[in-house]
N, C-alpha and C positions, 0 to 999 in steps of 0.2 A: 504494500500500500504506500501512496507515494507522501512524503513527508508534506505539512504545512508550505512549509517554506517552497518544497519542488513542485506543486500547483500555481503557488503565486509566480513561481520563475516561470510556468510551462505560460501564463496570463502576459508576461512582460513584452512589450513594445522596447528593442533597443534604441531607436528614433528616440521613445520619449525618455529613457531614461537620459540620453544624453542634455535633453531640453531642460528636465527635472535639475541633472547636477547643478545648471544654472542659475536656476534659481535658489539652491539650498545651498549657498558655498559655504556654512559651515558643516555637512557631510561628505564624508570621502566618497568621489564617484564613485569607488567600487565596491562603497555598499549597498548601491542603489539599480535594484533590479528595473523600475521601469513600468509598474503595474500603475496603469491610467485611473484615476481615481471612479470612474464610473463600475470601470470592471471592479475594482478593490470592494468596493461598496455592496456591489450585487454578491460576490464574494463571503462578503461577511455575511450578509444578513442570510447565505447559505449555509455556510457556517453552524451560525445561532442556530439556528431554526432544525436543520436537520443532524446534526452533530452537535448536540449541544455541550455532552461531555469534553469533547477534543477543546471545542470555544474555551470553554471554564478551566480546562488543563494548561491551553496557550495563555493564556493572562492569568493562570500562576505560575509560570514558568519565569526562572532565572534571569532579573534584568541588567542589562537593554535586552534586547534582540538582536542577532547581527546585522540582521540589513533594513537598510530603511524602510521598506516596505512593511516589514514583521514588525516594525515599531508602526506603523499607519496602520494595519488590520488589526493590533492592541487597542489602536485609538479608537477606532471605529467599534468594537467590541465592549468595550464598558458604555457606551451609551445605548451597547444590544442587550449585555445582559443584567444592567442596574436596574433591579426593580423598584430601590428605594433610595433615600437620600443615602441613609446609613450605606448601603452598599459600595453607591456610587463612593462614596467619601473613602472608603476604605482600595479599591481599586487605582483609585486616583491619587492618593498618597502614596502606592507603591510605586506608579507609573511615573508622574508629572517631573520629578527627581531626571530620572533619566530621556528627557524628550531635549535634543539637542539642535530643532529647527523652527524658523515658524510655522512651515506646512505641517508635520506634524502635529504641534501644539492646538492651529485651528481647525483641524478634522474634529477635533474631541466635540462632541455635541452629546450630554445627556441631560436626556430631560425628565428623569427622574427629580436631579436636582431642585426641578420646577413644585416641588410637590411639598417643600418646607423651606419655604424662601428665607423664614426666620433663620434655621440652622445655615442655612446656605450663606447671607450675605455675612455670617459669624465667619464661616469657613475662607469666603474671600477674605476678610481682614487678613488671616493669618497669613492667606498665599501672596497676601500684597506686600506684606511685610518687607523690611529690609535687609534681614540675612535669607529670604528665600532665594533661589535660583532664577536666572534670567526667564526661561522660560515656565514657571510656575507663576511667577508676578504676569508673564502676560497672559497665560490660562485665568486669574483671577481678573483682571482688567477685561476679557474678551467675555466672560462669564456676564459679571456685570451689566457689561451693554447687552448681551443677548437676554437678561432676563428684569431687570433693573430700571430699563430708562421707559416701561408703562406704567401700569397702577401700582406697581410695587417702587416707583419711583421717588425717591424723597433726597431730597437739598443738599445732604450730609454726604449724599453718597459722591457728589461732585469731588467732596475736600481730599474725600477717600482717595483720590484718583489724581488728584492734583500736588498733595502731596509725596509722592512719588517721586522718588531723586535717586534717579539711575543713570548711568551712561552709557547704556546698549541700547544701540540702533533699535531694535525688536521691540522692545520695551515699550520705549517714547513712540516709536510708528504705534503701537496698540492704544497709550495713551490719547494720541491724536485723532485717531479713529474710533475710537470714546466718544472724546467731547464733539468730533465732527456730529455726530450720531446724537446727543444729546441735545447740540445749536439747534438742531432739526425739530426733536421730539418731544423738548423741554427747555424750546428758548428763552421763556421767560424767568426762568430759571438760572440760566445758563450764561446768559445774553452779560449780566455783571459781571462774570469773571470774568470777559474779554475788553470791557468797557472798563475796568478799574486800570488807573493809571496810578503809580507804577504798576508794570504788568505783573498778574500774581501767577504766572508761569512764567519757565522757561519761555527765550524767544524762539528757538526750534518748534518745541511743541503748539505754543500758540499759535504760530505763523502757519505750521502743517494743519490743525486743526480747522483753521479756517479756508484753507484751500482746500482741504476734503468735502466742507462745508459747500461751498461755493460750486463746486460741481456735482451737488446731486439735484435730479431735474425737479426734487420737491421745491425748490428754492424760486423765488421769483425773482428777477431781477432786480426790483428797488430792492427784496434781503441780499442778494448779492452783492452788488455795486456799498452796501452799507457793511456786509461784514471785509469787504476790499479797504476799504475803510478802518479796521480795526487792525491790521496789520502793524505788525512794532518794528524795528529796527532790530536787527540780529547781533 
């Protein structure tokens, strides 16, 4: 029977893993088989569903993974088989440690999570924190926006995010992509931190924030032309 990992190789496109390496340059091409995220996807949730044993066996196995792909079909696997917060939380502490890209990291979608927001935004505090790992602060920051900036939305959760003082690339892009998301969904909210002078961001973050802002087609022109406007000096 053929191992995990030799389905996922027998799925891979070398084309895209070479496109892949490009974009992930901190993994080493040669760990990166090449399996297109649509097929990884169909994959998993074949996986779960008809082998559920193996699934549950693959994501307690020995971490990382060796290749990048076995770390993307882990990711996608705890949002197949978290049935509860408690679960998800406990797969995700083992994993989030060893997730060393941003593609990675943003496949993780579980929406279990969604089922005790209470426990959950406790839980991002932690991963926001500042001796956690690069990529666990931006699991928490992307977490956030995906569950955070509707009715579960509250004021506080800004400062959460804005205090944030890191200096990897991944990080601050997650941050910017926060607040772009929030200009949007809870401008008036939002709209002060960009309007207080001195700027209570970073001028990277700020300045990204607002060009993410700016190009999504929710935006009108007079919001655009007005958040061009709140641009600082770098």
């Amino acid at each position: 029977m053929p191992t995990i990992r030799e389905e996922l190789a027998a799925l891979a496109d070398p084309a895209y893993r070479d496109f892949q390496a490009r974009l992930v340059p901190t993994v080493e091409a040669g760990r990166i088989l090449g399996v297109r995220t649509p097929a990884l996807r169909r994959y998993a949730r074949e996986l779960a569903r008809r082998r559920p044993d193996e699934a549950h066996a693959f994501v307690a196995a020995h971490l990382p993974h060796a290749t990048y792909d076995e770390m993307n079909l882990h990711a996608e696997l705890i949002g197949l088989l978290a049935r509860t917060p408690e679960e998800a939380f406990c797969l995700l502490e083992a994993f989030l440690p060893h997730v060393d890209n941003w593609a990675t990291c943003d496949l993780i979608r579980v929406g279990a999570l969604g089922r005790d927001l209470d426990a959950t935004i406790e839980r991002i505090r932690s991963w926001v924190a500042p001796e956690s790992p690069e990529y666990v602060v931006r699991f928490g920051v992307t977490t956030l926006m995906s569950l955070f900036l509707g009715d579960a939305f509250e004021p506080s959760q800004l400062q959460l995010v804005a205090d944030i003082d890191r200096p990897e690339y991944y990080v601050n892009m997650a941050r910017a992509w926060y607040f772009s998301y929030a200009l949007i969904r809870q401008g008036e909210a939002t709209l002060p931190l960009f309007e207080a002078r001195p700027p209570r961001l970073d001028a990277w973050t700020h300045n990204k924030s607002l060009q993410k802002a700016r190009e999504s087609r929710r935006v009108t022109p007079e919001q655009r032309a007005y958040l061009q406007s709140l641009k600082v000096r770098a």
